[in-house]
C-alpha positions in Angstrom: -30.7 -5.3 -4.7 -33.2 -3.8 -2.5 -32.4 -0.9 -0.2 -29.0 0.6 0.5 -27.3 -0.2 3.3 -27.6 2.1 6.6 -24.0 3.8 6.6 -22.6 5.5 9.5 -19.4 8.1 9.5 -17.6 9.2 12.5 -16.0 12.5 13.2 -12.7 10.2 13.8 -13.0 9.2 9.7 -13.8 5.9 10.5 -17.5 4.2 9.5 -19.0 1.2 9.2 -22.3 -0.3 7.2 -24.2 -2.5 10.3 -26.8 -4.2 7.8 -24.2 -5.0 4.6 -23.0 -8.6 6.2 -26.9 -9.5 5.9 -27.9 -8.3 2.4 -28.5 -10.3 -0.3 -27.7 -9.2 -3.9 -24.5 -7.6 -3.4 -22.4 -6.5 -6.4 -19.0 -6.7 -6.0 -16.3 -5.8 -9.1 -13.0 -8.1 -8.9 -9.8 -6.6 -10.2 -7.2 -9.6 -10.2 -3.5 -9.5 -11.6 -3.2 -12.3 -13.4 0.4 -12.5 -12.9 1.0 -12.6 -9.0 0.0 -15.5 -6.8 1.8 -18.1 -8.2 0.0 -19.1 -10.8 -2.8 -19.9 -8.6 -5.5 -16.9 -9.7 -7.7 -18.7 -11.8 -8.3 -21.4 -8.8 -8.9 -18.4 -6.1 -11.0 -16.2 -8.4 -13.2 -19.6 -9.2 -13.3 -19.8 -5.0 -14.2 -16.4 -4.3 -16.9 -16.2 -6.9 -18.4 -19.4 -5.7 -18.2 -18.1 -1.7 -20.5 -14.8 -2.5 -23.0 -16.5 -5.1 -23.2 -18.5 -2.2 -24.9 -16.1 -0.6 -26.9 -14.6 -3.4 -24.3 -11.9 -4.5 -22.7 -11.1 -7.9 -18.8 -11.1 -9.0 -18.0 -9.5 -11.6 -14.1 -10.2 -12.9 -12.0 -8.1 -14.7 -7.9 -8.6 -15.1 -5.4 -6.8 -16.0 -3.1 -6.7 -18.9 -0.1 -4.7 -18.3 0.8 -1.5 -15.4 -1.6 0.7 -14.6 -4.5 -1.0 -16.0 -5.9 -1.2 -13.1 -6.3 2.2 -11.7 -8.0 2.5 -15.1 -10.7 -0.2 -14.5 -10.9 0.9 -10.6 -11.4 4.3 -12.0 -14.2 3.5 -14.3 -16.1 1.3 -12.2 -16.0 4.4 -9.5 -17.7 6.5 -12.2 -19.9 3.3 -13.6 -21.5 2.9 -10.4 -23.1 -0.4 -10.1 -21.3 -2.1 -8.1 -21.4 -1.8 -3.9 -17.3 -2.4 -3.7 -14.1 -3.0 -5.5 -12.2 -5.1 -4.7 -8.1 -5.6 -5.5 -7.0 -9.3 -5.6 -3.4 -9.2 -6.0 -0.3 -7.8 -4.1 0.5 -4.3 -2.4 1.2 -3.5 -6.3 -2.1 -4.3 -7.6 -3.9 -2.9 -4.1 -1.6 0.1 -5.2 -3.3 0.4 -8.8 -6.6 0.1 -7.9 -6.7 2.6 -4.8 -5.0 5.1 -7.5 -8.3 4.5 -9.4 -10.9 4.9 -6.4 -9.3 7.7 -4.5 -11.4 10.8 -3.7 -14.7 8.6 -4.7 -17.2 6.6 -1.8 -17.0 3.4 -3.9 -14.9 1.2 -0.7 -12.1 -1.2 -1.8 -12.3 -4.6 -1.0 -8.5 -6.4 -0.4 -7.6 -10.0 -1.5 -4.0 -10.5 -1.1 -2.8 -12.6 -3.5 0.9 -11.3 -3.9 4.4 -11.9 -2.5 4.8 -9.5 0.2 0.9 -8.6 1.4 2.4 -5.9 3.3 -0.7 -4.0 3.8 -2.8 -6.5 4.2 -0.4 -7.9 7.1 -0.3 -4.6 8.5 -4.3 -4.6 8.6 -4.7 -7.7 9.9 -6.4 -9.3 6.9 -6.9 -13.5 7.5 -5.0 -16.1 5.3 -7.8 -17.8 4.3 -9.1 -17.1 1.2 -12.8 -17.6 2.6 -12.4 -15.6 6.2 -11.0 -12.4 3.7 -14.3 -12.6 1.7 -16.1 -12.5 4.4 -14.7 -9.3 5.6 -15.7 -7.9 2.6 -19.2 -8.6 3.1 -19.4 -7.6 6.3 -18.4 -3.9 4.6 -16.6 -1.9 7.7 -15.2 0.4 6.5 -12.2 3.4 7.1 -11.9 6.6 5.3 -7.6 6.3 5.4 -5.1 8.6 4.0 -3.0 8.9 1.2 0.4 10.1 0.3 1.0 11.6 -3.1 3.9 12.3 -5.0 2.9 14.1 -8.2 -0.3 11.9 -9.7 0.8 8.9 -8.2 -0.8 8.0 -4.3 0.7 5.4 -2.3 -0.7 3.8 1.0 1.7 2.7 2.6 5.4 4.4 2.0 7.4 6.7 -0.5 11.4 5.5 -0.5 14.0 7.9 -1.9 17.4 6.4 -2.3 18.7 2.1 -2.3 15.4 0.9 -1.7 13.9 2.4 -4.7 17.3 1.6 -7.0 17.3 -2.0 -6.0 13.6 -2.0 -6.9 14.1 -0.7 -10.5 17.0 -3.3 -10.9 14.7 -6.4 -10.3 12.4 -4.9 -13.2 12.2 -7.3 -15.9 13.4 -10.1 -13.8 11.7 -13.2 -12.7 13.3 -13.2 -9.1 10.2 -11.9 -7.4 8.4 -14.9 -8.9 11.0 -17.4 -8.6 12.4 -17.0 -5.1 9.0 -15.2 -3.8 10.1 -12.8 -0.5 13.1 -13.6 -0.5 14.0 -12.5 -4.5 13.9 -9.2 -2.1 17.0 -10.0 -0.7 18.9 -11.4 -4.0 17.9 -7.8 -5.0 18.7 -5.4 -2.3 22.5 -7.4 -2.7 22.7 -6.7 -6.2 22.2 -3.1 -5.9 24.4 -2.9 -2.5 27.2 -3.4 -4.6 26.4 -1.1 -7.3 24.8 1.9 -5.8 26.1 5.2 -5.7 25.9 6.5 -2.2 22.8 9.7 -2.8 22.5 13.1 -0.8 19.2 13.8 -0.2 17.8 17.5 1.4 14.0 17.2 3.1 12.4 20.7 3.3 9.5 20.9 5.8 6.7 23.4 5.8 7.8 25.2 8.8 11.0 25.9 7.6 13.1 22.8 8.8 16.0 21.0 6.4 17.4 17.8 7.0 19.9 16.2 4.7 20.7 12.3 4.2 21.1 9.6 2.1 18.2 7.2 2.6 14.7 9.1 3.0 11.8 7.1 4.0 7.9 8.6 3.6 5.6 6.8 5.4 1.9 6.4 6.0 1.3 2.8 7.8 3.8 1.7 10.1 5.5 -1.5 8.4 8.1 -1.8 5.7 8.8 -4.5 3.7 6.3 -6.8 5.7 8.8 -7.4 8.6 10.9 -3.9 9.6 8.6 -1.1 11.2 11.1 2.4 10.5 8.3 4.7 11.5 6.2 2.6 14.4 4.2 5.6 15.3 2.7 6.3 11.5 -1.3 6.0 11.4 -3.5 5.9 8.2 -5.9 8.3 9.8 -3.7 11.1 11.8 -3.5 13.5 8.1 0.2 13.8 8.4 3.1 11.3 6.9 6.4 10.0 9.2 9.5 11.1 7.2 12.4 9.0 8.2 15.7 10.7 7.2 19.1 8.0 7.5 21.7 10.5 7.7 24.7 8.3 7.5 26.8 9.0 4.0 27.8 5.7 3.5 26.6 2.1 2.3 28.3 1.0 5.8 26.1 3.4 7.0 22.8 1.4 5.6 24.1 -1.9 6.6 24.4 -0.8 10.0 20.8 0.8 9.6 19.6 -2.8 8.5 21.3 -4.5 11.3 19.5 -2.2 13.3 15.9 -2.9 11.8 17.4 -6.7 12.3 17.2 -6.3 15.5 14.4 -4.2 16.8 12.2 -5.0 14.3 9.0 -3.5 15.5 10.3 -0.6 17.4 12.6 0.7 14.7 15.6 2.5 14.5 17.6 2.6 17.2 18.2 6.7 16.7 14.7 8.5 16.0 15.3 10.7 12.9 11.7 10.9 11.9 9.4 14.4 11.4 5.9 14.3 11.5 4.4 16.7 8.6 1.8 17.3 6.0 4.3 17.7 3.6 7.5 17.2 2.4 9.8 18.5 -0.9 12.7 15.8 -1.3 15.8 17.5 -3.9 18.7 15.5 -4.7 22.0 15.9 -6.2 22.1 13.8 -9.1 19.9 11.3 -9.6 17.8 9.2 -6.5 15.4 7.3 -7.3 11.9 7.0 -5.4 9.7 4.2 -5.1 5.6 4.4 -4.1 4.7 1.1 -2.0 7.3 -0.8 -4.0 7.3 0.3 -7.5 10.0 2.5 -8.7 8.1 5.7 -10.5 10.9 7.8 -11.6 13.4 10.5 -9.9 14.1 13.4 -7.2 12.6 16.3 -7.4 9.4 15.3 -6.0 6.6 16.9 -3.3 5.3 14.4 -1.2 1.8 15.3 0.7 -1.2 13.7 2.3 -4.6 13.6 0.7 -6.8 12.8 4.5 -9.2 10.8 3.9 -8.8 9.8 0.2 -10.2 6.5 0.1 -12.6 4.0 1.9 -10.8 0.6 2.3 -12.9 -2.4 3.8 -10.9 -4.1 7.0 -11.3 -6.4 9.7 -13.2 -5.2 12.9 -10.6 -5.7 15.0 -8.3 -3.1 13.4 -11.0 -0.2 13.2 -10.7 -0.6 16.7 -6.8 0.3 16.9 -7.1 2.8 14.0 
């Protein structure tokens, strides 16, 4: 493969590799979920490969076969070493998965979005096309970006205590997702609307403060489901997580919150109830359920914190500029 690539880190966390988007004989590792994109994987895989052997580099494919394989494979090729970057092809779940796998190593994650939502990927900035996002990757700029954790499980973009994690686990083990695409969102946020069980929520805060609510939203990147942005001041790189806390006590009061986000959409909630904070213990009476960038992962208790600079994700050049 020749010589490494020149890398250079800034004090701000970001870094980027000048010489990578000019080397021949790169080594890349593809992690794909064979389940999301429609039934259209085999095709894009086929397309990638072809695009970087193109240009004299090597793709390597692995799938998965079931959750959490692929923080398993993302986690053995960060200890294998052989390959220059990973890289996810999939949606925020599968981008999820594999970032659980890489985090606290140098091996950078690569990002197809190949999923329903792309929330993070729309967030970044990533292209449509299929060909523009591999060449991102090979151009190899990378950020150092934060990650929440809850327990062993990190998340990139958000943590959700309360409806948004109990209408997720009600659309496991159904095709909506698959069938209606974005908006099998929607069929499924309505479902549980008229079967949830308003929750009471407390937030304790390193420095002493306590808020109390029903909906409590942990984020690291500023957009939520792709469209709403509940915490428009969040940043990847600033080491601390935006903790919105809804403290209305009824579903009437989360409709109202929605038609809110309906309409201010990218400047959030009309009422600012966010805290900015390292850290965050969420207790609940009974039992809430929390979501990690949209997959339910159990119950309140839980700590939520920031790991700074946990893992290197490959992105455009135009958001390293922003960041």
């Amino acid at each position: 493969m020749g010589e490494p690539a020149r890398k250079i880190e800034f004090a701000d966390g970001l870094a980027t590799t000048p010489g990578l988007a000019y080397r021949c004989g790169m080594r890349y590792l593809l992690i794909a979920n064979p389940a999301t994109g429609g039934g259209k994987n085999e095709e894009r895989i086929a397309l990638a490969r072809t695009w970087f052997a193109q240009r004299g580099d090597e793709v390597e494919t692995w799938r998965t076969e079931g959750p959490e394989h692929a923080t398993r494979l993302a986690r053995e090729a960060a200890a294998d070493g052989r390959w220059d970057a990973v890289i996810a092809a999939g949606g925020d779940g599968t981008i999820n998965e594999v970032l659980n796998g890489l985090a606290g190593s140098a091996m950078p994650l690569g990002i197809l979005p190949w999923g329903t939502g792309n929330v993070f990927a729309k967030e970044m900035g990533f292209p449509r096309s299929l060909r523009r996002c591999c060449r991102v990757i090979r151009k190899g700029r990378t950020a150092r970006l934060d990650l929440g954790r809850a327990g062993e499980r990190r998340f990139l973009m958000m943590a959700g205590a309360g409806i948004d994690a109990f209408a997720l686990a009600e659309m496991r083990g159904k095709n909506w997702k698959r069938v209606f695409g974005v908006t099998g969102y929607v069929i499924g946020g309505l479902f549980a609307f008229a079967r949830y069980r308003e929750a009471r929520i407390t937030a304790r805060f390193p420095d002493g403060r306590v808020e109390r609510g029903s909906y409590v939203l942990v984020s690291n990147t500023r957009r939520y489901g792709g469209i709403f942005s509940i915490a428009p001041d969040a940043s990847p790189v600033d080491g601390r997580l935006d903790v919105f806390i809804h403290r209305g006590t009824s579903r009437w009061g989360l409709v109202r919150l929605v038609l809110e986000l309906l309409a201010l959409p990218r400047s959030g909630p009309r009422v600012k109830r966010i805290v900015r904070a390292a850290s965050v213990e969420l207790e609940a009476a009974g039992e809430v359920p929390l979501q990690l960038d949209g997959d339910p992962v159990g119950i309140l208790p839980r700590r939520i914190e920031v790991e700074p600079r946990a893992v290197s994700v490959i992105l455009p050049r135009k958001v390293l500029k922003t960041l």
